[in-house]
C-alpha positions as CSV (number, residue, x, y, z in Angstrom):
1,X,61.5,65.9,91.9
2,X,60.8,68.4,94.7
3,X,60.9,72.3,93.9
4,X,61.8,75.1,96.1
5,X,59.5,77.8,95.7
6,X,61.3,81.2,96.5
7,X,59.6,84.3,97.9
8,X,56.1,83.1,96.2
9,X,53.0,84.4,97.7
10,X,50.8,81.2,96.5
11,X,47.6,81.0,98.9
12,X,48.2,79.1,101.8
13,X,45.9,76.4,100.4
14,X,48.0,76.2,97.9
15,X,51.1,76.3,99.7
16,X,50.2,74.0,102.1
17,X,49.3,71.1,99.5
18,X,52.3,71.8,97.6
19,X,54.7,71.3,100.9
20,X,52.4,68.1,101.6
21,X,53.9,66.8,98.3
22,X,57.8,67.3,99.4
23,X,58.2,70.7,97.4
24,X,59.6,73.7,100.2
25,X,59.1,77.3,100.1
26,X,62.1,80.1,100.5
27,X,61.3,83.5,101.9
28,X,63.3,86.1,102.4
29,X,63.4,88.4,105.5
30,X,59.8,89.6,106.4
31,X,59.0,92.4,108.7
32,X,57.6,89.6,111.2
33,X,60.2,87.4,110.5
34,X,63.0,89.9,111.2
35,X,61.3,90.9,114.2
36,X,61.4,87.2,116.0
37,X,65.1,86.8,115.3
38,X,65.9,90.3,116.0
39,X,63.8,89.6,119.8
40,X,65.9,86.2,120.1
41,X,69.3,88.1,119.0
42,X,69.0,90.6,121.9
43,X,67.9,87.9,124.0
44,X,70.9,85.8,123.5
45,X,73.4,88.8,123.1
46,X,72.2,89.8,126.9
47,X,72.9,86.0,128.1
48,X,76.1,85.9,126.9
49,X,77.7,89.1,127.3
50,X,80.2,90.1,127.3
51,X,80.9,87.9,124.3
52,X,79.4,87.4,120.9
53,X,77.1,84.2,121.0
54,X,78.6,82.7,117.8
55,X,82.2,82.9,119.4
56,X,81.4,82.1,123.6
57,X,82.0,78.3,122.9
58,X,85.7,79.5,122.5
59,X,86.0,81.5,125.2
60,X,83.5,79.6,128.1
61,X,83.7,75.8,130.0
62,X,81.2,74.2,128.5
63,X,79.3,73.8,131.4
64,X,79.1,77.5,131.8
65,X,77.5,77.3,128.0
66,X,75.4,74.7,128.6
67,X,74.0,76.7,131.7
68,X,73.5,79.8,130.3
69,X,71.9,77.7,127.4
70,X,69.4,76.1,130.2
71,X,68.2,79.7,131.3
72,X,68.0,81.5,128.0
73,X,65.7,79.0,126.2
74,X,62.9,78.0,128.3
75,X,62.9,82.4,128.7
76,X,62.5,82.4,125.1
77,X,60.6,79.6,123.8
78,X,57.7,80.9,126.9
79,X,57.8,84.5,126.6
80,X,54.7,86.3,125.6
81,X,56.4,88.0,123.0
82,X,57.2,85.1,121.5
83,X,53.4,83.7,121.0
84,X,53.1,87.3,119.8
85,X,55.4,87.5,117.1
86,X,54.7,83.5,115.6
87,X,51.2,85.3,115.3
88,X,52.4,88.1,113.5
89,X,54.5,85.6,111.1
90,X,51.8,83.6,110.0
91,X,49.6,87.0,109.3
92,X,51.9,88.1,107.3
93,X,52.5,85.0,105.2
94,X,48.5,84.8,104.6
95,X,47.5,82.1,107.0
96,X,44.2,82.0,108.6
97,X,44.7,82.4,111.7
98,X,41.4,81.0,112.9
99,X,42.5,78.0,110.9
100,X,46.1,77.8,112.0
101,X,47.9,76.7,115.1
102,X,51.3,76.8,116.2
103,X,53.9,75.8,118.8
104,X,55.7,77.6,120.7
105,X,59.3,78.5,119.0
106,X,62.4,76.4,119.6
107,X,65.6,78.6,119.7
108,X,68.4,75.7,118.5
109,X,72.1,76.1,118.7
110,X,75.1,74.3,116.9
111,X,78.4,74.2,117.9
112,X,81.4,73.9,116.1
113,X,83.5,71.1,116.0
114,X,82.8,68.7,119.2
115,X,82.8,71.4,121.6
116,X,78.9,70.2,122.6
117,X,77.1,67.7,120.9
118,X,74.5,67.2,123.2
119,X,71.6,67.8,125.3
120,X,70.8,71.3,125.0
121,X,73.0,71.5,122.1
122,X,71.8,68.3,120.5
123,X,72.7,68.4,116.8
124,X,70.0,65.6,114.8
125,X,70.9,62.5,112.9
126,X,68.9,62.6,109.2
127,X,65.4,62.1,110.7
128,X,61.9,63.0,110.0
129,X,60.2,65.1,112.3
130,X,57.3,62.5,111.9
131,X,59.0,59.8,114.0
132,X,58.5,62.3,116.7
133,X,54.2,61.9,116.8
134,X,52.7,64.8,115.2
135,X,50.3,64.8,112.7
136,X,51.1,64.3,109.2
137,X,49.9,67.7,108.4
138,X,52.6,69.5,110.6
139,X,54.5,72.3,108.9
140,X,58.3,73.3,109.9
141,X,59.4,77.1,109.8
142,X,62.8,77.5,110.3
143,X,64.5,80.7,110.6
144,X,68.7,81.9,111.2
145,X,69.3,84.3,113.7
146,X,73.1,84.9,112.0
147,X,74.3,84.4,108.8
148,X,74.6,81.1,108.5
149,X,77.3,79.0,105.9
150,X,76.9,75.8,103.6
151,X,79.3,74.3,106.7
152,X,76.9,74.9,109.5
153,X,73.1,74.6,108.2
154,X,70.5,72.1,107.7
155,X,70.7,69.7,104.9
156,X,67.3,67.8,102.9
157,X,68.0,64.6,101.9
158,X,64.9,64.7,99.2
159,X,66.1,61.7,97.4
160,X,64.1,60.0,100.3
161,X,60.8,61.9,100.1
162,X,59.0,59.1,98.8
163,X,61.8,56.0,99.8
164,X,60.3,54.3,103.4
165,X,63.9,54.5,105.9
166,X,64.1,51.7,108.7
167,X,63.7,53.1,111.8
168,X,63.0,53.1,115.7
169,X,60.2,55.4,115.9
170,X,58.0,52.3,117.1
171,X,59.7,52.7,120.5
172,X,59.1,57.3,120.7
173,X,56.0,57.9,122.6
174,X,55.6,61.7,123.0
175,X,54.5,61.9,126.2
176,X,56.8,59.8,127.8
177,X,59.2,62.0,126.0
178,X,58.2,64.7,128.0
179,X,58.2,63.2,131.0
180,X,62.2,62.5,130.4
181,X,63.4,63.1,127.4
182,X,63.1,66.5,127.2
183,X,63.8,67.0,130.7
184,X,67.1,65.4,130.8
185,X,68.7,68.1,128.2
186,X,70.2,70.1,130.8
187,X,72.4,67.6,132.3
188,X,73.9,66.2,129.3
189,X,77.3,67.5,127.8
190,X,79.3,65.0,126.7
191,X,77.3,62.4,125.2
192,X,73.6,62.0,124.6
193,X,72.3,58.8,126.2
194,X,68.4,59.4,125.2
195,X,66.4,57.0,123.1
196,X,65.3,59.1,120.1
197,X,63.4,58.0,117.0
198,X,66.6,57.5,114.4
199,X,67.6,55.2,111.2
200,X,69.2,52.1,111.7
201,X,69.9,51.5,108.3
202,X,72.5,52.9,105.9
203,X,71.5,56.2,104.1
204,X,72.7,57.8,101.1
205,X,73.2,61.2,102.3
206,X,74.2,63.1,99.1
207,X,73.6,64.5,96.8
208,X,71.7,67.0,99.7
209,X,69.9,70.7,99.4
210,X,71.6,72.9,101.8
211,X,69.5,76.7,101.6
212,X,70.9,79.2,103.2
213,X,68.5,82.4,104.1
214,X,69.7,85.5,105.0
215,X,68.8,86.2,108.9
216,X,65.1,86.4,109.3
217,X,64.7,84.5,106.1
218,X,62.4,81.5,106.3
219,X,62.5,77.6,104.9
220,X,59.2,75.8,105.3
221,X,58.9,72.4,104.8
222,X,56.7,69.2,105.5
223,X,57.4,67.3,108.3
224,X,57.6,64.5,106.0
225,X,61.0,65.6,104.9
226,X,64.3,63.7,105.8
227,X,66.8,66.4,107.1
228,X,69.8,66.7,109.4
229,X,72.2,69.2,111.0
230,X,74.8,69.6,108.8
231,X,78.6,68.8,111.0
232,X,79.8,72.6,111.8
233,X,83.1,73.3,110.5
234,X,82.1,76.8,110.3
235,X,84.1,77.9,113.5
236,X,81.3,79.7,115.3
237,X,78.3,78.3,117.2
238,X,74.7,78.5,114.8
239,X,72.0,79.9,116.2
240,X,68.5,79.3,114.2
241,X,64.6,78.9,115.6
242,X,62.1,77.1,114.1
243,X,58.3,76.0,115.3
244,X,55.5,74.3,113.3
245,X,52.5,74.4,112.5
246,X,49.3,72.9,111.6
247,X,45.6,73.3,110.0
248,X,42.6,72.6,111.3
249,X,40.8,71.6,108.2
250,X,43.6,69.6,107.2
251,X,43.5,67.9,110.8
252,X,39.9,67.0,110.9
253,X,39.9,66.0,107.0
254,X,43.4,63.9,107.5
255,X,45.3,65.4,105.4
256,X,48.7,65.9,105.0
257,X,51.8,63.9,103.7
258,X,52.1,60.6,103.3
259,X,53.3,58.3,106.4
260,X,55.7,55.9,104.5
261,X,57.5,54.8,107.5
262,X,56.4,55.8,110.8
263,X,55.4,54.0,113.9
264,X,55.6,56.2,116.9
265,X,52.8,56.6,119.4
266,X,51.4,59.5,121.6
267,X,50.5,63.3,119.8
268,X,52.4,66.7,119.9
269,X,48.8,68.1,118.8
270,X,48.1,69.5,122.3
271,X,50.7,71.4,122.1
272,X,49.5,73.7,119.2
273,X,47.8,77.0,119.6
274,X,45.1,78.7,117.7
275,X,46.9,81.9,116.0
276,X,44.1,84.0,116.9
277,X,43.5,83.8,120.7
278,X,46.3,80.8,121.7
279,X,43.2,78.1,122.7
280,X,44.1,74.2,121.8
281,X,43.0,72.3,119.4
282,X,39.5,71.1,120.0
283,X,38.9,67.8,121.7
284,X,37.0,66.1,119.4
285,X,40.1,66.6,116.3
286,X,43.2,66.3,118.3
287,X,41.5,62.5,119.9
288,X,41.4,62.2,115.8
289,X,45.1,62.1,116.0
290,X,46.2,60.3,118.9
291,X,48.5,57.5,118.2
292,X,47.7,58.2,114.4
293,X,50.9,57.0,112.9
294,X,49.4,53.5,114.3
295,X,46.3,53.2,112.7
């Protein structure tokens, strides 16, 4: 049975392992933490003034959302401050930041209802994030930028933590991914046409573990975990960001979860920074990693 650790200031050994064997941690707002959303909330209030960002999708075509949408998160998920403020996250939570690399921060939205379902607003099937090729050591932080309701979070489906799901993840490469995948976002609204690792068998989907932070709280969890975007009935448009993480130590001893079911090739590694001065991931680990879920 998985546990959710709330506001517990375990090492990060120690909280690292225990998130390698399905359990998640729950914090509340941090000074750090508050600071990123606070960033992306003024960010996001500026792109869509005059109107609140929760309420524009009732107001705006979508096509006028979804370009907005195209400007406001590559300007976020690139910005210095950004980098800057992941940094200051994992300081404060007592990662070592010579030991810890990160991605840059996704800003995600929701809709309500069907309003945009797609592309930029792309709303995931139950999936685990390791379908999508990164190691099995990668962490996911995940933060709200507004309250957010049991109608329009993220659900856990921890029944499956150690249950192998039938899958497509033998046909996700990463880098072909971003080569098209990824780039293709922008230009769909209505329906979303790109091959994405998914299940293609039936799931039991509840019981499920919806948490619900306060803005600027934090869920972390393994990448290991099964978990969807819940349907929004909420009436307003969520707006969360997340990024990952992973250790070195833990990357060049394999550590991590276990892989009980995926199959996709290519690495997201190179995409991680060093929390102390932003370098890569040394050669010699991330080739360690390539086309890991393979071997």
């Amino acid at each position: 049975m998985a546990t959710v650790y709330f506001d517990r200031r375990d090492s990060d050994d120690l909280r690292r392992q225990r998130l390698y064997d399905g359990h998640l941690y729950v914090y509340s707002p941090q000074s750090s933490t508050s600071a990123l959303c606070d960033f992306a909330r003024d960010m996001c209030e500026e792109a869509f003034a005059p109107h609140d960002p929760r309420d524009a999708q009732h107001v705006l075509p979508v096509e006028q959302f979804v370009a907005i949408l195209a400007e406001l998160k590559p300007r976020f998920i690139h910005h210095p401050r950004s980098k800057e403020l992941i940094r200051e996250i994992l300081a404060e939570l007592g990662c070592d930041l010579q030991q810890t690399y990160f991605d840059v921060p996704r800003m995600r939205t929701a809709a309500s209802g069907d309003y945009l379902r797609a592309g930029l607003g792309y709303q995931f099937k139950p999936h685990r994030d390791v379908w999508y090729s990164p190691p099995l050591c990668q962490l996911n932080w995940w933060l709200p930028v507004y309250p957010i309701e049991a109608e329009n979070a993220m659900a856990f489906h921890l029944n499956y933590w150690d249950r192998a799901v039938e899958n497509t993840s033998h046909e996700f490469n990463y880098q072909e991914w971003n080569e098209t995948g990824r780039k293709a976002a922008p230009g769909l609204i209505k329906a979303d046409t790109r091959r994405q690792s998914e299940a293609i068998e039936p799931l039991e989907l509840e019981p499920d573990v919806r948490l619900l932070p306060e803005p600027g709280g934090m869920i972390i969890f393994s990448a290991a975990q099964l978990h969807s975007t819940v349907p929004n009935t909420s009436g307003r448009t969520r707006i969360s960001l997340d990024f990952r993480t992973v250790h070195l130590g833990d990357l060049a001893e394999r550590r991590g979860a276990p892989n009980l079911d995926s199959r996709c090739s290519g690495t997201t590694i190179g995409d991680n920074l060093r929390g102390t001065d932003f370098s890569h991931v040394p050669d010699e680990v991330a080739e360690m990693h390539q086309n890991a879920a393979l071997v």
